[in-house]
C-alpha positions as CSV (number, residue, x, y, z in Angstrom):
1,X,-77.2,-43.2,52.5
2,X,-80.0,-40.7,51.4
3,X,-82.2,-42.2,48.8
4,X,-82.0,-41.0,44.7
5,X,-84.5,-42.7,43.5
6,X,-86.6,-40.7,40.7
7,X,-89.4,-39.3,42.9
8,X,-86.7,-38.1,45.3
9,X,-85.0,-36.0,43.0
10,X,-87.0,-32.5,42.5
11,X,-86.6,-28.9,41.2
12,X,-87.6,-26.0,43.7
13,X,-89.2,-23.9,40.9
14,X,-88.1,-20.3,42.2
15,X,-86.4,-19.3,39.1
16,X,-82.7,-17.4,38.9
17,X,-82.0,-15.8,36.0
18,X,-78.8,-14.5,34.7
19,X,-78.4,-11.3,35.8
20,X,-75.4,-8.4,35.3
21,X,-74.4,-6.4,31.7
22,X,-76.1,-7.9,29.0
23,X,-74.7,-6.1,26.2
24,X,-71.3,-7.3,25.4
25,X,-70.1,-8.1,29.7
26,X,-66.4,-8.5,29.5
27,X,-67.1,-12.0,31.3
28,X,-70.2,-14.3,31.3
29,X,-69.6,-16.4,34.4
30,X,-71.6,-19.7,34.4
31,X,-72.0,-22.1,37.6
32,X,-73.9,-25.1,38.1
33,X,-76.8,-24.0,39.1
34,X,-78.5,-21.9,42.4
35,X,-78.4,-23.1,46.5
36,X,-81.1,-22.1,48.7
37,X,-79.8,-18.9,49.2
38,X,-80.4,-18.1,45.2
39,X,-83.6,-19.5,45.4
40,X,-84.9,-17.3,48.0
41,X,-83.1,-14.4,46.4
42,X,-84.1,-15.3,42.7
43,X,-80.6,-14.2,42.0
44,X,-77.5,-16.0,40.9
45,X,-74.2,-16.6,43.5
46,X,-75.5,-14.5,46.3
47,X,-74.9,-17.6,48.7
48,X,-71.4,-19.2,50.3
49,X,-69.8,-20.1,46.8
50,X,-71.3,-16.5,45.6
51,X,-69.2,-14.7,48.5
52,X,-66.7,-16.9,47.6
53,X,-66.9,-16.1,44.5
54,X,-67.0,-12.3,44.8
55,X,-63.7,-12.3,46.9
56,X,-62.1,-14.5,44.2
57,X,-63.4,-11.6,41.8
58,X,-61.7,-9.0,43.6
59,X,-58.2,-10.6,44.5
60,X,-58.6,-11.1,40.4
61,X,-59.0,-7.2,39.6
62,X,-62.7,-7.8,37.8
63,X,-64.8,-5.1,37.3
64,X,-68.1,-6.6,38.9
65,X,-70.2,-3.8,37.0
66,X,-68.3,-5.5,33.8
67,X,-70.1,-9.0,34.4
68,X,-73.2,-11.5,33.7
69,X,-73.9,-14.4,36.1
70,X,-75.8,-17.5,34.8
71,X,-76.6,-20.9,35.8
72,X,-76.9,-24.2,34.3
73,X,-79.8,-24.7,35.1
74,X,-82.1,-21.5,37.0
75,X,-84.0,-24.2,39.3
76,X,-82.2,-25.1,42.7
77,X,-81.5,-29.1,42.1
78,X,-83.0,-30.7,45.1
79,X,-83.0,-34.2,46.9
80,X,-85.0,-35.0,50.2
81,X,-82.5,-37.1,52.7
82,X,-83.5,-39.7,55.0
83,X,-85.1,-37.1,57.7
84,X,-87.0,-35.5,54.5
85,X,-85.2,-32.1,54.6
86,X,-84.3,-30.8,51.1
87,X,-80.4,-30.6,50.3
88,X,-78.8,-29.4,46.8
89,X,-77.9,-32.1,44.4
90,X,-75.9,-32.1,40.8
91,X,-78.0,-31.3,37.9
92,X,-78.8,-34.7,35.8
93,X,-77.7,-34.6,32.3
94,X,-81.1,-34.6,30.9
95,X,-81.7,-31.1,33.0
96,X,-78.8,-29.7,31.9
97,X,-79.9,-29.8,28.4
98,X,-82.8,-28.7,28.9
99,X,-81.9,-25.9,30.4
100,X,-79.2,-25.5,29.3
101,X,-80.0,-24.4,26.0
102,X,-81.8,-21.0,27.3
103,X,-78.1,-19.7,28.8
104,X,-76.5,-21.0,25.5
105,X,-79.1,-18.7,24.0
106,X,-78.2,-15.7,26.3
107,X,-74.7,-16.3,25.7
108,X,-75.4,-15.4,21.7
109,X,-77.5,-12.2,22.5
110,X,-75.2,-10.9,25.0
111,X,-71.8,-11.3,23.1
112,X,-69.5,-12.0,26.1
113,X,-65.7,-11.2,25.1
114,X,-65.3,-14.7,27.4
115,X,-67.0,-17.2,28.8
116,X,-65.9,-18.8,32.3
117,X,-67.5,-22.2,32.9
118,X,-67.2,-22.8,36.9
119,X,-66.9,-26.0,37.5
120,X,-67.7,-29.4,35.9
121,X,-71.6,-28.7,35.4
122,X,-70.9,-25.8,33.4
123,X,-68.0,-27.7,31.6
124,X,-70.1,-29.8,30.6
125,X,-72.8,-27.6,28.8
126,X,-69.6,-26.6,27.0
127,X,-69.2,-30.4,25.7
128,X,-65.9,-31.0,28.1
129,X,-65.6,-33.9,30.2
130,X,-62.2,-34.3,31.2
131,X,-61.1,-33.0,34.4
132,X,-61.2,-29.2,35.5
133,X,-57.6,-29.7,36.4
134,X,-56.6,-30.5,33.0
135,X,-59.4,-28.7,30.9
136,X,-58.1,-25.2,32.9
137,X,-55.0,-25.3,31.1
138,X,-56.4,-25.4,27.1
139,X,-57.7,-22.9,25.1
140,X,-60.9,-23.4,23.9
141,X,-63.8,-21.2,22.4
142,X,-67.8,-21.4,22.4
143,X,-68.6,-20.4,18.9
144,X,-66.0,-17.4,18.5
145,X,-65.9,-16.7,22.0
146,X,-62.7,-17.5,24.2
147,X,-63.9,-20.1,26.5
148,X,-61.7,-20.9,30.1
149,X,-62.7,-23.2,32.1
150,X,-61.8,-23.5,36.1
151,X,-62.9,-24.7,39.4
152,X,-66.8,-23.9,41.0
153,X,-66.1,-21.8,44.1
154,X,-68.2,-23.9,45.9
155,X,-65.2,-26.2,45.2
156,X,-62.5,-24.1,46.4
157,X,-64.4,-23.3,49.4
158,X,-64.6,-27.3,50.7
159,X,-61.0,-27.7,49.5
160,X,-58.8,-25.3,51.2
161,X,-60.5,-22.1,51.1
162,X,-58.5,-18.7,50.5
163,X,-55.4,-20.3,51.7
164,X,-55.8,-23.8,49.4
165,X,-54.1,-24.6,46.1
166,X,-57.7,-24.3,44.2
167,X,-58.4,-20.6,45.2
168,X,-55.0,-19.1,44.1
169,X,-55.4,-21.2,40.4
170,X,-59.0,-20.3,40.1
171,X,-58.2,-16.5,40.7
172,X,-54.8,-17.2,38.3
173,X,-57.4,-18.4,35.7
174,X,-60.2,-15.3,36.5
175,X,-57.5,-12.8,35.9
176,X,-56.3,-14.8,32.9
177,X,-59.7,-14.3,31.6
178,X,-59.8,-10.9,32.4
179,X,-57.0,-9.9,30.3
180,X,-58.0,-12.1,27.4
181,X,-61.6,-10.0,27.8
182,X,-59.6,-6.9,27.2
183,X,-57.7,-7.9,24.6
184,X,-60.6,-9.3,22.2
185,X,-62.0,-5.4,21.2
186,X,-65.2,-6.1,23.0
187,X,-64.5,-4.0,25.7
């Protein structure tokens, strides 16, 4: 069992910033925050739950040019394991709110027509706690702005891939999203 003791748990401090439209995106996509590959990049979901990500985009019918990517948190969470070789980790709860305030921030100036929170982490900024299985199926909003929820893609990816129950209802709730987007007037 790797260690989590305090000391153990670090940031690598290559920030990732949000990146994509910034005036008015049809969707502001937010994970939890980057892997190694978005580290070294310095940009967000350019690794495995990126690609991922990018398919799930497509099979949706999103306009790539028509997004913003964000994080959490811009610092890759990192824990050393027994044979001292960094590994990600889940942002802490005091990280995420201290981060977290700086994508809330982005949110306001770049007036998204909705928000997707990937995953539990990014739930979470949104004040949701229950389960991404149930909080996928209610409406919700982030101060005016239509709010869906679904599952990280780093997620889908360990539990059944393109072919798994969790790929074809996160790419049901991206093109959900989608349509909502065009329907708010934003365009």
């Amino acid at each position: 069992m790797a260690e989590t003791s305090a000391a153990n748990k670090l940031l690598d401090h290559r920030r990732v910033a949000p990146e994509g439209l910034f005036r008015r995106p049809r969707l502001y996509l937010v994970g939890e925050a980057p892997g190694g590959e978005e580290a070294a990049q310095g940009k967000p979901f350019v690794g495995p739950a990126g690609n991922a990500l990018r398919k799930m985009l497509e099979e949706s019918g999103i306009d790539p040019g028509q997004l913003r990517l964000a994080n959490v948190i811009p610092f890759r969470p990192i824990e050393h394991s027994k044979d001292r070789k960094p590994r990600n980790r889940s942002p802490t709860t005091e990280e995420i709110q201290c981060y977290g305030a700086a994508v809330l921030t982005d949110i306001r100036r770049s007036k998204p027509s909705v928000i997707v929170a990937l995953g539990s982490t990014a739930a979470r900024l949104f004040g949701e706690s229950q389960s991404i299985q149930t909080a996928r199926k209610a409406k919700r909003q982030f101060e005016g702005h239509p709010l869906q929820i679904t599952f990280h893609p780093a997620y889908v990816r360990r539990f059944g891939g393109r072919s798994g129950d969790a790929w074809r209802q996160t790419v049901a709730d991206l093109r959900r999203a989608w349509k909502e987007s065009g329907l708010s007037g934003f365009k």
